[in-house]
N, C-alpha and C positions, 0 to 999 in steps of 0.2 A: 682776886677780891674774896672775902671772908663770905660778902652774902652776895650773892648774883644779882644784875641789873636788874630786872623784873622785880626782886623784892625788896629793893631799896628802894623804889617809887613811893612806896607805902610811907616812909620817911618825908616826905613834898607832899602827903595829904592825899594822892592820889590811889586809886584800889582799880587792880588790872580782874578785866574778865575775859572769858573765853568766848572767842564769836566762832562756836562749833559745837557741835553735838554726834557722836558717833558710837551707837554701841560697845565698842570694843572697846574704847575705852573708858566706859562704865564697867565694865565686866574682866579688865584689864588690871585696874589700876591706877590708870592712867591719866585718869584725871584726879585719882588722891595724889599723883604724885606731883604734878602740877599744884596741887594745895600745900605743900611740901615742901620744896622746889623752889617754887616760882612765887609764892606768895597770892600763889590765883584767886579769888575771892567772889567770884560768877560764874554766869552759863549765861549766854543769850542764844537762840534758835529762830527759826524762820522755816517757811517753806521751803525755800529754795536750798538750807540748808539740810533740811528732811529729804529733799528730791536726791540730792547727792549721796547721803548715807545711805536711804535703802537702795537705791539702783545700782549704787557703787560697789555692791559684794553681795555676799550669800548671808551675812549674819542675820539676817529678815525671811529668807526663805522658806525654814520650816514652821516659823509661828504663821506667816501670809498661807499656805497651803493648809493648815491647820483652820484659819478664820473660812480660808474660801471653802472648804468643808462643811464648815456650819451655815455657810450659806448667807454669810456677809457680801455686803456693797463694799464698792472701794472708799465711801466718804470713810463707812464703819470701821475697815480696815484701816486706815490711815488713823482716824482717832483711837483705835488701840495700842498702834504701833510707837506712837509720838505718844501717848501719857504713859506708857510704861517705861519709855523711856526718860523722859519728863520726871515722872513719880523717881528713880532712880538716882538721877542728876540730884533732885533736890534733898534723897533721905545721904548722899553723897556729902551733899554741900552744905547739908543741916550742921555738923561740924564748926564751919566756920561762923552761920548763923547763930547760935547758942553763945560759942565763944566771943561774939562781937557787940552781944548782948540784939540781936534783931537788927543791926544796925549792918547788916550785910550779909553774905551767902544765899545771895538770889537766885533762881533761874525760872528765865524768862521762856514765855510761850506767846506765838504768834496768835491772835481771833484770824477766823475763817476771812482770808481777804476779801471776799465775795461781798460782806458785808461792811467794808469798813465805809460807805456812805448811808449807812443805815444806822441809828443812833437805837433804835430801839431794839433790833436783830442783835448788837454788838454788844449791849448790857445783858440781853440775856445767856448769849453767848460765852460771856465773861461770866457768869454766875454758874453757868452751868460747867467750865471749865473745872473752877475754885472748888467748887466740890467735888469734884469727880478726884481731882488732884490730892486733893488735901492736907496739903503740908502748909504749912506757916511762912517759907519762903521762896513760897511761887508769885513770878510777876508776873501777869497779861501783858499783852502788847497788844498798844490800842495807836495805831494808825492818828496821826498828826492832822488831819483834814477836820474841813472847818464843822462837818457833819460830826466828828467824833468827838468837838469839844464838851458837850452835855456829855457824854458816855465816860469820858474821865472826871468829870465834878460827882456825877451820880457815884461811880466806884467808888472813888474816895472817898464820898459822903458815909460811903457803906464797908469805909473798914477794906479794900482790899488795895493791895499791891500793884501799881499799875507804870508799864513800862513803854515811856509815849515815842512810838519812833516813827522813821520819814521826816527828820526834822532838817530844815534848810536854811533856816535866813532866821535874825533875830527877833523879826517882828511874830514871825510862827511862833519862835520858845516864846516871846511874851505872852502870848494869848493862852498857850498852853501853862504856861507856869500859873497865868491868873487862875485858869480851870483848878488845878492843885489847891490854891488857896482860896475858892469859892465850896469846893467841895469839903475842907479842912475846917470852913466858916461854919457852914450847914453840919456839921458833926458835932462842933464845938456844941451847936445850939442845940441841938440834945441832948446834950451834957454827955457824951460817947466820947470814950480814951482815945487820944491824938496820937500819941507816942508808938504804937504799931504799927500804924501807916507810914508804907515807903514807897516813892517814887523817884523814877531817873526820867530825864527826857534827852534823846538820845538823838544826836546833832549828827548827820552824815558829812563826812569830811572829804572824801578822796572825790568823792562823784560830781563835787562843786568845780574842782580843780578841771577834773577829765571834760566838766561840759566848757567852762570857761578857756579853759586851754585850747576848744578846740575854735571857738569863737576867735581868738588873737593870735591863730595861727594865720587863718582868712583873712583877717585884717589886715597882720603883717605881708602876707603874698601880695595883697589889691595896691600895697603902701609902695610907691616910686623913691618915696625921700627918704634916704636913707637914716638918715638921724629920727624920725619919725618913728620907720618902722624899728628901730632899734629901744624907742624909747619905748613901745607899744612891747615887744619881746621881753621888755626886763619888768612887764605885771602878768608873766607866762607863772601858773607854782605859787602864784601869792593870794589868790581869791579866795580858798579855802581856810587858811592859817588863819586871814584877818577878819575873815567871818566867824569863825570859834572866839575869836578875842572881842570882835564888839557882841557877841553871844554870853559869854562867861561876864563883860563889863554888865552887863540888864544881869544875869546871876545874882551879882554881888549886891546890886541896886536894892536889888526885889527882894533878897533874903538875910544879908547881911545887915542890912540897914536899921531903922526903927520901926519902919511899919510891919517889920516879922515880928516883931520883939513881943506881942502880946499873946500871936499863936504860937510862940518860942515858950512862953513861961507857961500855958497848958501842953507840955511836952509834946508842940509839934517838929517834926524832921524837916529839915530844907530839903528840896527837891533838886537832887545833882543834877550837873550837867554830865552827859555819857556822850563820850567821841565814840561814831561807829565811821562804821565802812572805814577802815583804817588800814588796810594792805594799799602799799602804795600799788598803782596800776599804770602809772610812766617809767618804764626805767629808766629814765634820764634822770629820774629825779630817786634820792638813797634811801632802803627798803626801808627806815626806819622815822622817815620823814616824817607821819603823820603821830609818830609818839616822844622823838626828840623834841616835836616843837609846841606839844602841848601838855605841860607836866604843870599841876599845878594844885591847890589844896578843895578840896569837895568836889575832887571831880573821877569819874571814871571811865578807864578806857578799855574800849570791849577788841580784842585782839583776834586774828587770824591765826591757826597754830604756826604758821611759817612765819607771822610777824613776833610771834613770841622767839622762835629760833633766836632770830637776829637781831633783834632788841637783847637777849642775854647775850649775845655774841661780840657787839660792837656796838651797842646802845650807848647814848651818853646822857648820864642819869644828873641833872639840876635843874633849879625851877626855872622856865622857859616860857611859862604862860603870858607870865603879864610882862616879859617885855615888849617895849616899846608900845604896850596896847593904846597910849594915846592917841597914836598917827596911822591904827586900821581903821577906821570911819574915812580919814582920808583916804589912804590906799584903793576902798571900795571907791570912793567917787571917782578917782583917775580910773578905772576900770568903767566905771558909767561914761566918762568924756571919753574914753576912746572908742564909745561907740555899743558896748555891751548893755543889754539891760538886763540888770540883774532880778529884778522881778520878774521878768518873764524864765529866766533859768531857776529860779525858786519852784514857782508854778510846775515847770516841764518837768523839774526832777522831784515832784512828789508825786503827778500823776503817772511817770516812767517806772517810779516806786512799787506803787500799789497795783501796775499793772504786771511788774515782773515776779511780784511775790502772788498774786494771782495765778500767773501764767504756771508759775514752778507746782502751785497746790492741785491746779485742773491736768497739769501732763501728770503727774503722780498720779491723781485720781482716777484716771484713764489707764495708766499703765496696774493700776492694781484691779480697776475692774474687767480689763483685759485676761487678768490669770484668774478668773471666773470661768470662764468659756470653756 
């Protein structure tokens, strides 16, 4: 092939980012080359992805000996080590931002998990971030909980970049997508530029799968009739596909429609959908599952670098989104009748969420005010 799998996506509307963050390849390379390459056009970060880079090697060692000198905390320590890295990513990815005209080369930074049920810790949190940052395309990531719905309206009332993730079920991106366009309302009425403003709201996809799979394997074991449990084993791998598709269908609803069309002509952006958690984590099921079956237009998909390998490798690149999207709403209901309820696996994997990106910020925090001592 003339351009590699990863960059023909762009071709189907859709714009791949990176779900990692690692010095070395800011200082590498490695991630211009990936822009290059691969067509890459983000950066998304977390905790959990910071816990893994600086623990996982030495390239942190001498700036952290350097902070605990000066007689830093570990919170202090952590917020130097993550904006300069941050700062980097984005004078990196500024490139494709300029070139897209603002309309992409983001990178994303996590708020202090500590606070994602605190709406007014979170907005200043988020202000205090933007500035320290200060580059033009930085996105916060502001936690999907029903506490952070104000926290994304205020952002966006106020002109910045907000990346909504923990997102599970369609009725969440509703709400959240309405926060985008109450905030975009509230800006409008100050007569304040729309067309700067960019948000993704960012749909977890594998984790649906991993909780519901583990649901109708139980069922299937309890099941005697054979035909029963068989019919139950063939909705194993499919909760998460048809949850992006009646997700992406509210999408189209909410932004394509006519009722955008008025904050469309004061140059405002639709707010993409963002497939995350997208490394497959069944291998029974093919590594590239979670990006073969969601290609589609306004949408972006934040990748693993080993899900980038194999996607150029054996990816198969056509639009795959909106088929059959008629018959997921149904799909989810045979998944409700045989016993699953899906609101309560919504629920569990957003508090599973925010506690694990938690958990990754406090063992860091610990681990770096340990080399105090």
């Amino acid at each position: 092939m003339d351009t590699n799998r990863t960059k023909k996506l762009a071709e189907f509307g859709q714009r791949i980012w990176l779900d990692n963050i690692q010095r070395s390849d800011l200082t590498s390379g490695g991630l211009k080359r990936l822009i290059d390459e691969d067509g890459l056009s983000g950066l998304t970060s977390n905790p959990t992805i910071f816990m893994k880079a600086i623990t996982g090697g030495k390239e942190y060692d001498e700036q952290i000996r350097t902070l605990v000198e000066q007689g830093k905390s570990g919170t202090e320590i952590y917020d130097r080590l993550t904006a300069d890295d941050i700062k980097e990513a984005c004078r990196i990815m500024r490139e494709v931002f300029d070139r897209t005209g603002g309309d992409d080369g983001f990178v994303s930074i996590e708020l202090d998990p500590r606070i994602a049920y605190d709406t007014g810790k979170s907005i200043d949190e988020a202000r205090r971030i933007f500035s320290e940052i200060g580059y033009p395309n930085l996105m916060v990531k502001v936690p999907g909980t029903p506490e952070s719905i104000p926290v994304i309206r205020k952002l966006i009332s106020e002109g910045f970049n907000v990346n909504v993730t923990l997102i599970f079920s369609p009725n969440q991106y509703e709400e959240v997508a309405m926060a985008y366009i109450e905030g975009l309302k509230e800006r409008a009425a100050q007569d304040k530029d729309l067309s700067q403003v960019n948000s993704v709201a960012s749909l977890f996809v594998s984790r649906i799968d991993a909780k519901v799979d583990k649901r109708i394997d139980a069922l299937a074991e309890r099941e005697t009739g054979r035909d029963v449990r068989e019919g139950i084993m063939e909705l194993r791998g499919r909760a998460a596909i048809e949850v992006v598709k009646v997700t992406y269908g509210k999408f189209k609803e909410i932004f394509l429609g006519p009722s955008f069309e008025g904050l469309k002509e004061k140059g405002a952006k639709v707010q993409r959908p963002l497939w995350a958690s997208t490394g497959t984590k069944d291998p029974a099921y093919s590594d590239v599952k979670y990006v073969d079956s969601l290609i589609g237009p306004y949408t972006v998909n934040t990748l693993p670098p080993a899900t980038i390998d194999a996607f150029r490798d054996h990816g198969v690149v056509r639009s795959t989104l909106e088929e059959n999207m008629d018959h997921s709403a149904e799909t989810l209901e045979k998944i409700e009748a045989a016993g699953i309820d899906m609101k309560g696996i919504y629920q569990g994997l957003l508090d599973e969420g925010v506690k694990a990106f938690e958990k990754s910020y406090l063992d860091l925090i610990a681990a770096l005010d340990k080399g105090e001592q």
